[in-house]
C-alpha positions in Angstrom: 73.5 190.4 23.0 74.7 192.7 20.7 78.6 192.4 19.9 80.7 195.3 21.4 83.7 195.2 23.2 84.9 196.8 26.5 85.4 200.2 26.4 88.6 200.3 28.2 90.2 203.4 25.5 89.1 205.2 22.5 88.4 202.7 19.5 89.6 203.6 15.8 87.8 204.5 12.8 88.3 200.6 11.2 87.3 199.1 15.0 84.2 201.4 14.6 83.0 200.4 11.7 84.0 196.9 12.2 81.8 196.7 15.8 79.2 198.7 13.5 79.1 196.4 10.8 78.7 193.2 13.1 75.8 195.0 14.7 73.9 195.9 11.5 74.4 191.7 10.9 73.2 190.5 14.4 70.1 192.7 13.9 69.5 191.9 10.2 69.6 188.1 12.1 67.5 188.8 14.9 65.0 190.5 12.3 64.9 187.6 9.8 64.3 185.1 12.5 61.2 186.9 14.0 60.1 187.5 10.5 60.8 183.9 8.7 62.0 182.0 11.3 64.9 180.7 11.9 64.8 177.7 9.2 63.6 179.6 6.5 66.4 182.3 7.0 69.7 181.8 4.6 72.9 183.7 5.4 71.8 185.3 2.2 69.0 186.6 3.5 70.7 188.2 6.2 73.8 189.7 4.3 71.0 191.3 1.5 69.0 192.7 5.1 72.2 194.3 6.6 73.5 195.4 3.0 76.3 193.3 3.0 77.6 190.6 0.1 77.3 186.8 1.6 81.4 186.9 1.7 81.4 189.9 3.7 79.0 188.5 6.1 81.5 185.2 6.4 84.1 187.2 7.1 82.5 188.3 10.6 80.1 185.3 11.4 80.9 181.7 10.0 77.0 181.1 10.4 73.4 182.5 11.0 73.5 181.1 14.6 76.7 183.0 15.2 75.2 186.3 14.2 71.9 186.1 16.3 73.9 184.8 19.6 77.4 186.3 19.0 78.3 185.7 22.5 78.7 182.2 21.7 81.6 182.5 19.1 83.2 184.6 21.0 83.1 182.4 24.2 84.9 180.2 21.8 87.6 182.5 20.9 88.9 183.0 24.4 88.6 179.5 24.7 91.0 178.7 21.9 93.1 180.9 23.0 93.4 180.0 26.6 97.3 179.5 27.5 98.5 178.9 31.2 102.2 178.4 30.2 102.9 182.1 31.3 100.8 182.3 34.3 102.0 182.0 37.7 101.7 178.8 39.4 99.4 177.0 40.4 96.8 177.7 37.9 93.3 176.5 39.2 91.6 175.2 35.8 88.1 176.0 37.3 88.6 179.5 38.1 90.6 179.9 34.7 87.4 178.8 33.2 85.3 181.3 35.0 87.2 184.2 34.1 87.5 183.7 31.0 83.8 183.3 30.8 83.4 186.8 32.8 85.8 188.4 30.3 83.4 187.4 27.4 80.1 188.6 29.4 82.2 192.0 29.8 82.2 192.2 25.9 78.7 192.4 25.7 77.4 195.9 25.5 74.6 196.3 27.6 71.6 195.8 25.1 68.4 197.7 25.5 65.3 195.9 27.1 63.4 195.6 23.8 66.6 193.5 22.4 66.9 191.8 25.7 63.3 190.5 25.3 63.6 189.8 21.7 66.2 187.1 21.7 64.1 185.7 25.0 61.0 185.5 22.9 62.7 183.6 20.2 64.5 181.4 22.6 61.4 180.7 24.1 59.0 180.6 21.3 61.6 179.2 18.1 63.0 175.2 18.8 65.1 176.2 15.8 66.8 178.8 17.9 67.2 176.5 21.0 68.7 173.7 18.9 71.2 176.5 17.2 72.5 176.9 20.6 72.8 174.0 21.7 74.7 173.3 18.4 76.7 175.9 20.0 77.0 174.5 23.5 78.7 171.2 21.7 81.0 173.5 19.6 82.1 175.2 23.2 82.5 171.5 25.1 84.8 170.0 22.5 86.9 173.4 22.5 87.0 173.8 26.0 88.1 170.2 26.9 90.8 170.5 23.8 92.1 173.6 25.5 92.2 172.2 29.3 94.2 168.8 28.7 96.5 171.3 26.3 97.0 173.3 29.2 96.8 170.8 32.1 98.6 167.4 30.5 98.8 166.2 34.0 95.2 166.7 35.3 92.9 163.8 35.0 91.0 163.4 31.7 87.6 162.5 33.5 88.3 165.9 36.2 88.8 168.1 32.9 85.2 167.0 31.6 83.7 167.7 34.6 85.2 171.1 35.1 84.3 171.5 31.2 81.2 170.4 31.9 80.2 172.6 34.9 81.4 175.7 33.8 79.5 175.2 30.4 76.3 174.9 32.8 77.5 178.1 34.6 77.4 179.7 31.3 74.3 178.1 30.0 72.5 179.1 33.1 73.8 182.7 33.1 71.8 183.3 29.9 68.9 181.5 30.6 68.7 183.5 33.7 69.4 186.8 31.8 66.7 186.2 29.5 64.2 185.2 32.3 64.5 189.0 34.0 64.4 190.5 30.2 61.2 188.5 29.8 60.0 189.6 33.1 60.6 193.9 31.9 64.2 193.6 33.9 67.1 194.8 32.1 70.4 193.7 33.6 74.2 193.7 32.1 74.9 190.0 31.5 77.9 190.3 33.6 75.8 190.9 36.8 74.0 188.1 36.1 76.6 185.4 35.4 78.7 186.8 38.9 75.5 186.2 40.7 75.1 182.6 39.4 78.9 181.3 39.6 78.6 183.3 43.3 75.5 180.5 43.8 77.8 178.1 42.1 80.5 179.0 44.5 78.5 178.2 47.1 77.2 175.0 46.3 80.9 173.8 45.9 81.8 175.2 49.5 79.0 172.9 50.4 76.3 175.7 51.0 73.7 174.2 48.9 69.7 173.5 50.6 
């Protein structure tokens, strides 16, 4: 999950070295953690690794768990910035959800295989890692159920947490999918993965499920 953006046009000198930067912190993470572990890693640790001061690592990542499993902060970036109020309507909250999800998943450069099966490995192997993203996963539920009654005042509060809800297990699933085929020697771009599972999702809605 290495951060990147979508190469849609030529990125500038300052983006470069920005994206660069970030990547030389995620690794420096990644590193630490299969080294130490993830409790006995500081943010120090990983700013002296990448070459960075600990204020120059803040200014990209507000934690350690943000620079192994980027994706997560910036899930919650599109999140916070989620705003219907100049989008044609009706505006289905579910599928607003979703794309904004895909948009993320787009972000992600595909990683090689060896990355792919190191951050499965630690998900797998470190609880410290699981619990930092499911530290995450709380962090993205409060956001995302902020951002829909801000943006849908007249939905129900109890049909906003369960849209919240689901598409947080869409996105939870997605990964944990994605690192079953890298543990398995399959390398596939994120995005493929998370279409395939809200296409299952899809279907269990349309009332397709066994």
């Amino acid at each position: 999950m290495r951060p990147g953006a979508v190469e849609d046009a030529p990125l500038g000198l300052r983006e470069r070295r920005r994206l660069q930067t970030e990547a030389e912190i995620h690794e420096a993470a990644i590193s630490l953690f299969e080294e130490k572990g993830v409790a006995a890693t500081t943010v120090q640790d990983i700013a002296d690794r990448a070459g960075i001061s600990s204020r120059t690592f803040f200014r990209y990542f507000a934690s350690k768990d943000q620079a192994a499993l980027p994706g997560h902060r910036r899930m919650l970036d599109v999140i916070e910035s989620l705003d219907v109020s100049a989008m044609p309507r009706p505006v289905d909250p579910m599928h607003l959800i979703a794309d904004a999800a895909e948009r993320v998943m787009l972000s992600e450069n595909t990683a090689s295989l060896g990355e792919h099966r190191r951050i499965a490995r630690l998900l797998a192997m470190e609880g410290d890692m699981r619990s930092l993203a499911a530290a995450q996963e709380q962090d993205l539920s409060k956001a995302l159920r902020v951002a829909l009654q801000r943006n849908f005042p007249e939905h129900d509060d109890a049909r906003l947490l369960l849209v919240a809800e689901v598409y947080l297990a869409l996105w939870r699933t997605s990964w944990i999918r994605w690192g079953e085929l890298a543990a398995e020697g399959e390398a596939v771009d994120p995005i493929l993965v998370f279409r395939e599972c809200r296409s299952q999702l899809d279907s269990i809605f349309q009332g397709g499920a066994a």
